[in-house]
PLY file of the C-alpha trace (Angstrom):
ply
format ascii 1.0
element vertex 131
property float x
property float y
property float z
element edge 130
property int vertex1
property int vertex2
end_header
-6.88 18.91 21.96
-4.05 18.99 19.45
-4.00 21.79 17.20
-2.98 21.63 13.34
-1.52 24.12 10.85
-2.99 22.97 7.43
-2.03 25.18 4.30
-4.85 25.89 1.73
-4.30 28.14 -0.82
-1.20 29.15 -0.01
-2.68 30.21 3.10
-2.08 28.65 6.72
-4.76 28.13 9.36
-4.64 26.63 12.83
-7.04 23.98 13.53
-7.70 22.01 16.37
-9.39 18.60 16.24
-9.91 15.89 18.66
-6.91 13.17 19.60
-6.02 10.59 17.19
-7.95 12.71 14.16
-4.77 14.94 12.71
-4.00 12.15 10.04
-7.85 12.67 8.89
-7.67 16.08 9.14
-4.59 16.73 6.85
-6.42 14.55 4.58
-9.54 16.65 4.39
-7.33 19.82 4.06
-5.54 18.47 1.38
-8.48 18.16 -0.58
-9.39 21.39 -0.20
-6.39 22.65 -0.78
-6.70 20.85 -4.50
-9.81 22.63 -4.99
-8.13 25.90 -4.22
-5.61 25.19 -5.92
-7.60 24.98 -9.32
-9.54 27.84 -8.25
-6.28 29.81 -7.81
-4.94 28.79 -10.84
-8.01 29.42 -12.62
-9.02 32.69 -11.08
-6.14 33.95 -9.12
-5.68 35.78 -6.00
-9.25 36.02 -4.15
-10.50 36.61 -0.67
-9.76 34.13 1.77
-13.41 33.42 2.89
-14.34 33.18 -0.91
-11.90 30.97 -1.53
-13.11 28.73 0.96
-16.34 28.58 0.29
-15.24 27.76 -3.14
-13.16 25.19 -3.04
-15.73 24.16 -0.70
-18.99 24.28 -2.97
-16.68 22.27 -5.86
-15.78 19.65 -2.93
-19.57 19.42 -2.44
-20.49 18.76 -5.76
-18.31 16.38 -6.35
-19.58 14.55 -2.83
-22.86 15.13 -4.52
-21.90 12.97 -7.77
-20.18 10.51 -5.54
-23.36 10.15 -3.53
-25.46 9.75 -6.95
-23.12 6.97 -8.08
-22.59 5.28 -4.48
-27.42 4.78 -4.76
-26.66 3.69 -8.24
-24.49 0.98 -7.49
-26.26 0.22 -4.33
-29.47 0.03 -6.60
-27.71 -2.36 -9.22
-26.26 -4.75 -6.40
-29.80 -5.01 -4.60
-31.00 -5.91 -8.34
-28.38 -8.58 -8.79
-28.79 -9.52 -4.91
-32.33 -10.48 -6.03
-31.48 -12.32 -8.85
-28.64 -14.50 -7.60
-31.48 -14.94 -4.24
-34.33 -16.36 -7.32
-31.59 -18.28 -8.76
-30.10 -19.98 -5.99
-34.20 -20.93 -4.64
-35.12 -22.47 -8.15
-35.99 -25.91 -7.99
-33.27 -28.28 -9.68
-34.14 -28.86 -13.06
-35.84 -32.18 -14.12
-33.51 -34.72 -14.98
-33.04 -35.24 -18.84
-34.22 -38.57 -20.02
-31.97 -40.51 -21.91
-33.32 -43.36 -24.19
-30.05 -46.33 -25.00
-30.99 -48.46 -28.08
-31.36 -52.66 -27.13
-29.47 -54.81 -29.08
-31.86 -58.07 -29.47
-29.72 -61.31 -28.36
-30.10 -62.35 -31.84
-27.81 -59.64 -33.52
-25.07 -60.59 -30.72
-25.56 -63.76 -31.46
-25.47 -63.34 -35.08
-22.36 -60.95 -34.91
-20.55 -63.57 -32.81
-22.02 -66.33 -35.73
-19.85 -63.86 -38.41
-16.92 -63.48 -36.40
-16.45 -67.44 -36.50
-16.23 -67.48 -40.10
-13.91 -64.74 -40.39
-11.68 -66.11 -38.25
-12.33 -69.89 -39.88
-11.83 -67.93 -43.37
-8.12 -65.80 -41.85
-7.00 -69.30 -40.35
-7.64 -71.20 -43.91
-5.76 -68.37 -46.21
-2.77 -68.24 -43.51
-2.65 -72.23 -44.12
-2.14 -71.55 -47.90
-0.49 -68.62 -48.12
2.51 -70.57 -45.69
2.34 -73.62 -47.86
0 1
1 2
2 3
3 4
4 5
5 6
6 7
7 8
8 9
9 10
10 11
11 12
12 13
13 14
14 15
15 16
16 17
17 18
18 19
19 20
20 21
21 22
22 23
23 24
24 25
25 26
26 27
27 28
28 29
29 30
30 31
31 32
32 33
33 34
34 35
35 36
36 37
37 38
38 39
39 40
40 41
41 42
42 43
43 44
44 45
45 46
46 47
47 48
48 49
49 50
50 51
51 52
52 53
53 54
54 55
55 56
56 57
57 58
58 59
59 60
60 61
61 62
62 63
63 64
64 65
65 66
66 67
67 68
68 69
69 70
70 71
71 72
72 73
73 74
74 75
75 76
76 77
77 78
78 79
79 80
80 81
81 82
82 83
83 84
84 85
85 86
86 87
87 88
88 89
89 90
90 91
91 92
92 93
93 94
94 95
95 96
96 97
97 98
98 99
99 100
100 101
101 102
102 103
103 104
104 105
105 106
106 107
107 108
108 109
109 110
110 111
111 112
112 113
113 114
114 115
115 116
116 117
117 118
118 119
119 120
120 121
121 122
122 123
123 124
124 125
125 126
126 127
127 128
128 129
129 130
């Protein structure tokens, strides 16, 4: 088992921890060592075992918060689980009806009767207008 020297507080201690874990380790201590930190800035010099325990209760509370937010989210994520679950089972909606106006044969036919003469009518003023 390798053994660590973490610093927290100001304060060294010798730990040992299991193969592979010193990287994790250093990382917990180094938390703790922020929450002495403020304590010792805060408070000042104090008993090492008070310290510890501490820096430790403040590390606990804020676990504690962490924790209250972590079922909060995991609360609001089941809830939108749920929803996106009811909305992706929904039946399709209906398809929307769409009514297009018929044009009788005899307004084409009329239309096509009017175009005649206009063109008859264009063809007779561009005779007199080049004469």
């Amino acid at each position: 088992m390798p053994e660590v020297t973490i610093q927290i507080g100001g304060r060294g201690f010798d730990v040992s921890c299991q193969e592979g874990e010193e990287a994790f380790l250093h990382s917990a201590a180094k938390m703790l060592d922020d929450e002495a930190q403020v304590l010792s800035d805060q408070i000042g010099r104090m008993p090492e075992s008070r310290m510890l325990l501490m820096a430790g209760l403040m590390l606990a509370d804020k676990t504690a918060g962490t924790e209250e937010k972590i079922m909060a989210l995991e609360a609001k994520l089941a809830s939108v689980e749920a929803e996106l679950h009811a909305l992706r089972n929904m039946p399709p909606p209906e398809p929307e009806r769409i009514e297009v106006a018929v044009v009788p044969p005899s307004v084409t036919d009329t239309l096509a009767e009017l175009a005649a003469r206009a063109e008859a009518l264009a063809s007779v003023i561009e005779e007199r207008s080049s004469e």
